[in-house]
N, C-alpha and C positions, 0 to 999 in steps of 0.2 A: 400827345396832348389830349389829355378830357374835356369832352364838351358841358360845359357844366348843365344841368338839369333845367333850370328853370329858361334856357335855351334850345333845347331838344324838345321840349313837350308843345311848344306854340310852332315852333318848325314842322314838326310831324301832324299838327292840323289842320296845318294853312297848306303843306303839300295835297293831302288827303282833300281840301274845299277845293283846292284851284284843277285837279285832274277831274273831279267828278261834274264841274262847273262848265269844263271845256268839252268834256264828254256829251254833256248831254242839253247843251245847248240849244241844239236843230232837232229835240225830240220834244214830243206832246205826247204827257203821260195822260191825260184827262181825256183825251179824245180817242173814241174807237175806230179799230182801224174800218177803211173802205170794203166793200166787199172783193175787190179788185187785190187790194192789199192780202187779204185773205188767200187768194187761191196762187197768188206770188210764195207766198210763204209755204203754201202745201206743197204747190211746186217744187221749192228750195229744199223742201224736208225730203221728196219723197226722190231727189236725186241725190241727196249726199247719203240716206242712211244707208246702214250697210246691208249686203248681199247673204240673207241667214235662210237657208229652206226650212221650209215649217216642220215642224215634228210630227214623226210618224206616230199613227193610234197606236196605244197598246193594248199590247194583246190581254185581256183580264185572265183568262184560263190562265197564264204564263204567273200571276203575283198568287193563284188557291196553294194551297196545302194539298200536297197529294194523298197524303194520308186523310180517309175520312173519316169524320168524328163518327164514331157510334157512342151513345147516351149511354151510361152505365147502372142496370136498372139494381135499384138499392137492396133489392131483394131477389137478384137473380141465382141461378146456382154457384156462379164461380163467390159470392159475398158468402153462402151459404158456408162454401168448403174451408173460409177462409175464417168462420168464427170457432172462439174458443166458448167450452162453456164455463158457467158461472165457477168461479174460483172459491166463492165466498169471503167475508172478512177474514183479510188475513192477518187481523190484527187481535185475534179469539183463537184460543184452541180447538182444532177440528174435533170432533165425534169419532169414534171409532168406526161409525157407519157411514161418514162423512162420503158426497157424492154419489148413495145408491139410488136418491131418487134421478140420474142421469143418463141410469143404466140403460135405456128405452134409447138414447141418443145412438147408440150402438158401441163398438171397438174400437174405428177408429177416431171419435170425436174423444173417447175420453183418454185416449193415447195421446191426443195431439194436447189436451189438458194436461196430461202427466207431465205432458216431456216440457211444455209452458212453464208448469210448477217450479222444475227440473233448472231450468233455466233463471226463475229469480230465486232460486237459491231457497226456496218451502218445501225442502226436502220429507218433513214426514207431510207433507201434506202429499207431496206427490208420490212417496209411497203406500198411501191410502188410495191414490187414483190407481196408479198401475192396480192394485190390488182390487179395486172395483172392475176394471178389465177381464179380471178373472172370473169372479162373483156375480157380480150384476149383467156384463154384457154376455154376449155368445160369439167369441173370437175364436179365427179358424186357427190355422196351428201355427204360422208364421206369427202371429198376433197373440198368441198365448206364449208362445217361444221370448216372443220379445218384452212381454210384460215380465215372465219368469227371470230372466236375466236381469232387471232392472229392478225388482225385489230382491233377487238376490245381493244385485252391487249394494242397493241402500241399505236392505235389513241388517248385514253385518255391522253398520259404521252408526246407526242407528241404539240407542238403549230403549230398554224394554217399552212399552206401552205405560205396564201396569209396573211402576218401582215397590208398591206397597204391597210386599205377601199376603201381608193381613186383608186386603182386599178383594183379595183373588176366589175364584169358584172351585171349590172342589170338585177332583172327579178322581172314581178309581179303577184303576185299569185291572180287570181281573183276568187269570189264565187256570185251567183245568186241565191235569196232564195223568197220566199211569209214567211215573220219575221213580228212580231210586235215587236219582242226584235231585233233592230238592233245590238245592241254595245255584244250580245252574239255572232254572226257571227264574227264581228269586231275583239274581243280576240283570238278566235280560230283561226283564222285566222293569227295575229300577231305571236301565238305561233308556229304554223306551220312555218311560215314564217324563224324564229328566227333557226329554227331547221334544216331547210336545207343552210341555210347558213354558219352555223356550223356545219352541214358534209360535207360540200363542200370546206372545209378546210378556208372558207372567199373567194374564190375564184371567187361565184356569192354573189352578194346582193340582198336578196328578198325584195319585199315592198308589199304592200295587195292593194286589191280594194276590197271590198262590195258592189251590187248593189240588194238593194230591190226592188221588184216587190209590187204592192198593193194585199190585200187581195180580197178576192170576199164573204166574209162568211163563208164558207165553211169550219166547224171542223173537221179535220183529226188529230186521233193522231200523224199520221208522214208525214213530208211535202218531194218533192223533191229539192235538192240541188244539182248544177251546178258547176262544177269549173273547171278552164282553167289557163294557161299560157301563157303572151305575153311579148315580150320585144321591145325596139325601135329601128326603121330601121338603119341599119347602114351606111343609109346615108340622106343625108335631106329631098329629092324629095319620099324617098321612102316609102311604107306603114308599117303598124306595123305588126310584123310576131306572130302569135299566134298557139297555138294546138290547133285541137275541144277540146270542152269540155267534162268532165263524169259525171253524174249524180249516186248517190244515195239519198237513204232514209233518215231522221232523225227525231227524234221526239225531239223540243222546248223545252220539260219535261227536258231535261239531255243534258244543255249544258255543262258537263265534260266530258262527250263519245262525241261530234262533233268534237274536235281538234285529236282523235282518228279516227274518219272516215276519216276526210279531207286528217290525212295522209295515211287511206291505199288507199284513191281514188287516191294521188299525187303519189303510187308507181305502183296501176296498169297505172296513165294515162302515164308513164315513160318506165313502162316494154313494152306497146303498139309503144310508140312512137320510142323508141331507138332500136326497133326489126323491125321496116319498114323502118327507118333513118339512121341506122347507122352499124356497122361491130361488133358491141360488143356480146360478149357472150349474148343469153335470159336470161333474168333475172326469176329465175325461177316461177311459180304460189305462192301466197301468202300460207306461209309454216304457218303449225299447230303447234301452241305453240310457236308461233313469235310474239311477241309488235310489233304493225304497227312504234311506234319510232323506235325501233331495224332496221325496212326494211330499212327506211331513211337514218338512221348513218350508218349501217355497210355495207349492202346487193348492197347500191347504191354507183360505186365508185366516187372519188370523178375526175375524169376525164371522166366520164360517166356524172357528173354535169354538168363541162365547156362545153362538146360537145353535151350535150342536151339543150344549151342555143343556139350553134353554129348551130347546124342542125333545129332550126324551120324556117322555109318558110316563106318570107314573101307576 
């Protein structure tokens, strides 16, 4: 059976007056207690509470960090080791000279630039760095080794520098020989020719001369051969500026090894000339177990090409 509502609600008040009424009959809320009263009561507390021993101190040493902080000073050497240098806008086409003013940084600041490059993906940009590795810094030979490899990976996958022939600097490779085979000189010569053009990004245009000399009689199995670089004045009145020439040996027998000489003679007459002429790194002595093609393409940069056209004397 339900108790209907409007009988539940005066029952549940009248219960609630009548317990609180019988409750607290023999109490005086108005009245402070005795002092008597008081220490009854301390009394009463201080035997029911419970039985808790006090906490033990803790030990502070026990909450430190055992590692201790050393301050990291913002410009100390390990911040040093850890900066790149300036990238520049990579949002502008680099210069060909791009990063030589860094060169002073040394080899391994601008390798860790390179490989930085390397890493977002500004591959001719970071083939310009490796390349100032070679040129601008003084890297010992682990560090030249490494730069050379990573011109080589790039340069192949890379298109030229300079796309516009029409742009290009002329230069002409010339050789001086005692030949009954002229058009052997001729070839080799062409191929050379072909091959620094194309490490020089197209940048200079080679052309050839051959000049034969007459015989006298005289069989030698190996003859000496002459060769030089000139290009034209850069102005009208002016004369034509050329480097001395270097001479080596060859023997007529094997003209498949003279397009092999001719270039290791084009990189000592380069290493000579651009270490009296000019601010670049030495290019170092012809390395064991290097293809004289190899000096050409990789070893020579290719802004060490434009400015060994630039520095010959007229």
């Amino acid at each position: 059976m339900r108790v209907p509502i409007y009988f539940t609600i005066p029952a549940v008040i009248l219960v609630t007056a009548i317990v609180w009424l019988v409750g607290a009959r023999d109490k005086e809320f108005m009245k402070p207690p005795t002092p008597e009263r008081l220490v009854e009561i301390s009394e009463e507390w201080e035997n029911s509470r419970p039985n808790i021993a006090p906490p033990k101190p803790i030990n502070a040493a026990l909450l430190a960090d055992p590692t201790p902080i050393v301050p990291k000073s913002p410009e100390g050497p390990q911040d040093k080791k850890d900066e790149i240098l300036p990238t520049g806008d990579l949002n502008l086409s680099p210069a060909l000279s791009e990063y030589g003013t860094h060169g002073d940084q040394g080899a391994e600041a601008m390798i860790k630039l390179a490989t930085f490059l390397e890493t977002r993906a500004e591959f001719q940009r970071a083939l310009l760095a490796w390349e100032r590795v070679i040129d601008t810094t003084n890297p010992n030979e682990d560090q030249r080794k490494q730069a050379i490899t990573a011109i080589q990976r790039l340069r192949d996958a890379m298109p030229p520098w300079n796309p516009d022939p029409t742009a290009d600097i002329t230069l002409t490779l010339h050789a001086g020989a005692t030949l009954q085979d002229k058009k052997m000189l001729e070839d080799a010569l062409q191929t050379v020719a072909t091959l620094i053009s194309q490490a020089s990004g197209n940048v200079i245009k080679v052309e050839t001369k051959a000049s034969i000399g007459k015989s006298r009689g005289i069989k030698t199995p190996r003859i000496p051969i002459a060769i030089w670089f000139s290009r034209p004045s850069s102005t009208a009145e002016g004369t034509t500026a050329e480097t001395p020439p270097i001479s080596f040996m060859a023997d007529p027998k094997q003209p498949e090894v003279l397009a092999n000489q001719i270039e290791a003679g084009v990189y000592a007459l380069l290493r000579t000339h651009l270490a009296a002429e000019t601010s670049f790194s030495p290019l170092p002595e012809y390395p064991s177990g290097v293809q004289p093609e190899e000096l050409i393409k990789y070893y020579i940069t290719r802004l060490m090409w434009r400015e060994f056209v630039r520095s010959m004397k007229e």
